[in-house]
N, C-alpha and C positions, 0 to 999 in steps of 0.2 A: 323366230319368235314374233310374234305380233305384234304390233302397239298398241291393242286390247289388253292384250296379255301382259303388256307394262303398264297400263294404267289402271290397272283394277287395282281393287283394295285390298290391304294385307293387315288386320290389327290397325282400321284407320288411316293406313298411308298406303301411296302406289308402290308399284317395283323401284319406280324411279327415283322416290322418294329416301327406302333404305337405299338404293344403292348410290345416291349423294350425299347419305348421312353418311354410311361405308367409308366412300371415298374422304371425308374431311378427317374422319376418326383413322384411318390410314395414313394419308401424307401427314397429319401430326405427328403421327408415331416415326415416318421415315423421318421426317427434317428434324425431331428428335435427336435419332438414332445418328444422322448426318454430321449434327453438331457435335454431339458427343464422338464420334471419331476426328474430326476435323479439332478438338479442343486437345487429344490427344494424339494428334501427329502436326498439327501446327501452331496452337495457342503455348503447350505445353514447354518445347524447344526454343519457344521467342520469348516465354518467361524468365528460362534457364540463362539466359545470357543478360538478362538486366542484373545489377547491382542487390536490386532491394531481392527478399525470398518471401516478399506478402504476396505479390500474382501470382507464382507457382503455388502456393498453397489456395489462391482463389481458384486458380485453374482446377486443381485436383480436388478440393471440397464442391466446387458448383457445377462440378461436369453432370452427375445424377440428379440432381435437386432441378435442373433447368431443363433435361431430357423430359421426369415428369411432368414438370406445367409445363413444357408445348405440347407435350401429348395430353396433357390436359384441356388445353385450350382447342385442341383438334377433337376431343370429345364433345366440349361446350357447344361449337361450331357445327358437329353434325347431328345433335341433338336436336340443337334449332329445326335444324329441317325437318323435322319431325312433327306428325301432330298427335297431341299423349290427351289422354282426360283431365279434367281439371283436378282433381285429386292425383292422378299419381304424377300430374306436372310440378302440385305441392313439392309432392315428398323428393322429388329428384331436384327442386329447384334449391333443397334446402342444403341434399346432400352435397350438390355442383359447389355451392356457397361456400360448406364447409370444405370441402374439400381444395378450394384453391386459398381459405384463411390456413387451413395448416400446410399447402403449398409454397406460401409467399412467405410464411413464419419459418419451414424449414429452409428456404434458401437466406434469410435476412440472419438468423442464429446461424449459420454457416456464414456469412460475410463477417460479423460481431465477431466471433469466436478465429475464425483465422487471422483477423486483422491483430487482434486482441493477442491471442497466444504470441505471435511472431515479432510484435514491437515488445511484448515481455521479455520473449527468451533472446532478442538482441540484446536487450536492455543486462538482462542476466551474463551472458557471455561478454558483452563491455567492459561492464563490474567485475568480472571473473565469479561472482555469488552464484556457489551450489544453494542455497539457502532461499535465493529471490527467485531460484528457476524451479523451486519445489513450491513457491506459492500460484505458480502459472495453473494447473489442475484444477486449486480451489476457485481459482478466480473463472477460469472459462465456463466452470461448473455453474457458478451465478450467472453467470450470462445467460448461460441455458437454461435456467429455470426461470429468471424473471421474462425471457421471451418468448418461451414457449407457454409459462403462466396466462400473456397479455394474450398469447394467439390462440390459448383455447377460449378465453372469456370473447377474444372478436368470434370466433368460431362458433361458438355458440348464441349469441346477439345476433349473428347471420342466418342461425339455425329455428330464430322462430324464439327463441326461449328467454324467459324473464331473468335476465342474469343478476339485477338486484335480488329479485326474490327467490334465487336460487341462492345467492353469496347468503343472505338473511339467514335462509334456511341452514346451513349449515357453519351459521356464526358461532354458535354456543362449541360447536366441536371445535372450530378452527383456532374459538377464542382460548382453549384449554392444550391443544397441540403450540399456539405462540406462546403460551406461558412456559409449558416446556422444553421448548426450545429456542427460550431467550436466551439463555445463556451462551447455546452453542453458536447462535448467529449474531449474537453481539461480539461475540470472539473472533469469528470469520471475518466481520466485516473489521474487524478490526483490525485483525493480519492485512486485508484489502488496503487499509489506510496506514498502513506502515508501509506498504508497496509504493502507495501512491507518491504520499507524501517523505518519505525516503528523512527521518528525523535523525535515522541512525543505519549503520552497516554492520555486519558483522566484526568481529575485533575495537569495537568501539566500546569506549567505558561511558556507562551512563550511569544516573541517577534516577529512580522512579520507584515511588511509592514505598520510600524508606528503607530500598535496597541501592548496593554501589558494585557492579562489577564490572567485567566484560561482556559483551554480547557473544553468546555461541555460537546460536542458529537461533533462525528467525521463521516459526511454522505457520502453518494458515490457522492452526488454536491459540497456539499459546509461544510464547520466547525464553531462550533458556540462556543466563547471565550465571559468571562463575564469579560470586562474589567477593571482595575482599579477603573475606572472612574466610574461605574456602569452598563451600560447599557450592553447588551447582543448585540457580533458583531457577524453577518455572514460574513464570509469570503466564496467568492471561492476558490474550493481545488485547482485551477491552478494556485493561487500564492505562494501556499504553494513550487512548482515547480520553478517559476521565480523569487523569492527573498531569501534572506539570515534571517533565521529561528533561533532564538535564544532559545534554550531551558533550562529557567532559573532554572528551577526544577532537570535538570542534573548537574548541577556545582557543585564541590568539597564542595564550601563555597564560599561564598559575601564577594566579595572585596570592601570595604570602602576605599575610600583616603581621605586627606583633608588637607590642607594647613593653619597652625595656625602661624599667624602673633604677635609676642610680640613685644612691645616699647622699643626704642632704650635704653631709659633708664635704664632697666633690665641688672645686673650686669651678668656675665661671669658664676655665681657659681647657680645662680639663673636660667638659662637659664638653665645650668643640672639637675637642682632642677626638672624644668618641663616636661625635658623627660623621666625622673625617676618616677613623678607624672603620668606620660601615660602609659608608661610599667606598675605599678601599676595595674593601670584600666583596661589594657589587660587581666591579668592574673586573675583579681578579676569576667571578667564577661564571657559570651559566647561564646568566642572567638575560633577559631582553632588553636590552639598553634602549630600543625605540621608544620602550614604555617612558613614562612619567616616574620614574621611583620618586617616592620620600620619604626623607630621613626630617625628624622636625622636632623638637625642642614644646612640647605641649602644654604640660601642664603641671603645677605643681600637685604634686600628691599627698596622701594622706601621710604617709611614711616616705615617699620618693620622689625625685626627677624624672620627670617622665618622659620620654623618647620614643616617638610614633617611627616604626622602621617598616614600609613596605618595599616590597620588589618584586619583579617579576620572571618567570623562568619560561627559558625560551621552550617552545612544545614538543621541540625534534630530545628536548632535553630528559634525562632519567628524574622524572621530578621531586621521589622521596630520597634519592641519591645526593642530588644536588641542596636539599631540603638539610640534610644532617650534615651535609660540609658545608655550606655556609655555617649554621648553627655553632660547629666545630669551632669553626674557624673565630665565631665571634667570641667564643669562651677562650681562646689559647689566645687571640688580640686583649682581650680587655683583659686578661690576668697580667700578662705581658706587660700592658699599659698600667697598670695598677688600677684600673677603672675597675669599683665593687657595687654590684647588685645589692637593692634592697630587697629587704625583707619585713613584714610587720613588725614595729618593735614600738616600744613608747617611754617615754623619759620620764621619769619622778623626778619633780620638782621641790624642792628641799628648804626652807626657810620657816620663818615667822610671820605668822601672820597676825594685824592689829587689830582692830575694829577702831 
């Protein structure tokens, strides 16, 4: 062949010209294809043997995603060499553009999302919660939408296009699609932030929004508590966010109070009798003696002596068990003792009166 014959013109470029765009759009493709075997006979085995399981899953999510961009980047590069008309250099510069914004977006949602799944479902397996390793889905699912969201709006801003006045343009829809599905993503994000913020576990008794049960399972919509009362409640996770959450199952120990009223007629000596009868009781049953209890001598009442009685139950304790023996106990002690509760009652006063 000549070097006539390679330097003539072909669609604006010599022989030599395709054939070192060829070659760059090639060897990307090899040291692609390179990597990508070498990520799977020697990244993948020096993964397996570390402790943590987030490199093996970088290893097997980014082996594809990184083969692409170099062979992308070996397209970019032999591109160059090229010389195209000012128009269809446009149009290919805009595509190359977009093309490596949802490049970098699919490998960065593949870093996010394996990172993210795997410190979850440790996290999941820790706790031993089937319940925390069903919220993992929901969650990776966000990931992937708010990043792939951001990478089509760069992808587009790359591409030439007004992305305000395309979001503008299609405000009134989008504004009518967030109303109806506020609900459902205020609930999501809300199971998100029970994740996070971990207020409660499964088997825990809490309090919220004028329900009292246990916690069943914990979903990425809604939680399901088996109340006192019996029945099985759903709650959505979004109120788990807008009200004030009592998690009874965390508390040191169950404070009890109770105000015991005795009859004025109870002597002075007697009335100590009874708070010594209570300290008694304290120390005889489940109590958490670290606490501060008191027993205290208050006030006089309208009809009674009044005796401020708190204490406290230890939390490993059966708390409405221990609840009704004390109680017991102080009914079979103060009969015993002859100590008697008042009741409202009121005395007619009996004479003459003079002026």
């Amino acid at each position: 062949m000549h070097l006539t014959q390679l330097t003539g013109s072909f669609v604006d470029n010599t022989l030599i010209d395709w054939l070192r765009a060829a070659a760059f759009i090639v060897g990307g493709w090899l040291v692609g294809q390179v990597l990508y075997r070498l990520a799977g006979s020697v990244l993948s085995p020096m993964a397996q043997r570390t402790a943590t399981r987030i490199d093996d899953a970088l290893v097997t999510r980014l082996r594809t995603p990184v083969v692409v961009l170099i062979t992308l980047l070996g397209l970019i590069a032999g591109y160059q060499q090229l010389t195209v008309s000012e128009r269809a250099g446009l149009w290919i510069g805009r595509g190359i553009h977009v093309a490596v914004a949802l490049c970098v977006t699919w490998i960065v949602t593949r870093i996010l999302v394996a990172v993210a799944r795997e410190v979850l479902l440790a996290r999941a397996r820790r706790e031993g919660s089937e319940s925390e390793a069903r919220l993992v889905p929901g969650v990776t699912t966000a990931i992937q939408v708010i990043i792939w969201g951001l990478g089509a709006v760069v992808a587009l801003n790359n591409a030439g296009y007004d992305v305000g006045a395309l979001l503008a343009g299609i405000g009134i829809g989008g504004l009518a699609m967030a109303l109806a599905a506020q609900e459902t993503v205020a609930n999501i994000f809300g199971g998100i932030t029970i994740y996070a913020d971990r207020p409660f576990r499964v088997g825990d008794r809490v309090r919220v929004d004028g329900h009292d049960g246990f916690v069943l399972e914990v979903g990425i919509r809604s939680t399901r508590i088996h109340s006192l009362e019996g029945p099985v409640v759903v709650i959505p996770n979004k109120k788990f966010t807008e009200s004030v959450v009592e998690n009874i199952s965390l508390e040191p120990s169950r404070r009890v109070r109770h105000e015991l009223g005795l009859i004025y007629e109870t002597p002075p000596e007697r009335l100590e009798r009874a708070m010594e009868v209570l300290r008694e009781i304290i120390e005889a049953n489940q109590t958490d003696l670290e606490q501060e209890h008191l027993i205290s001598f208050t006030t006089f009442g309208a009809y009674s002596l009044n005796i401020i009685f708190i204490y406290f139950i230890r939390k490993n304790a059966d708390i409405f068990a221990t609840q009704s023996r004390i109680h017991l106990e102080v009914l079979r002690r103060f009969h015993a003792e002859s100590l008697s509760f008042a009741y409202p009652t009121s005395v007619e006063l009996q004479g003459t009166y003079k002026a």
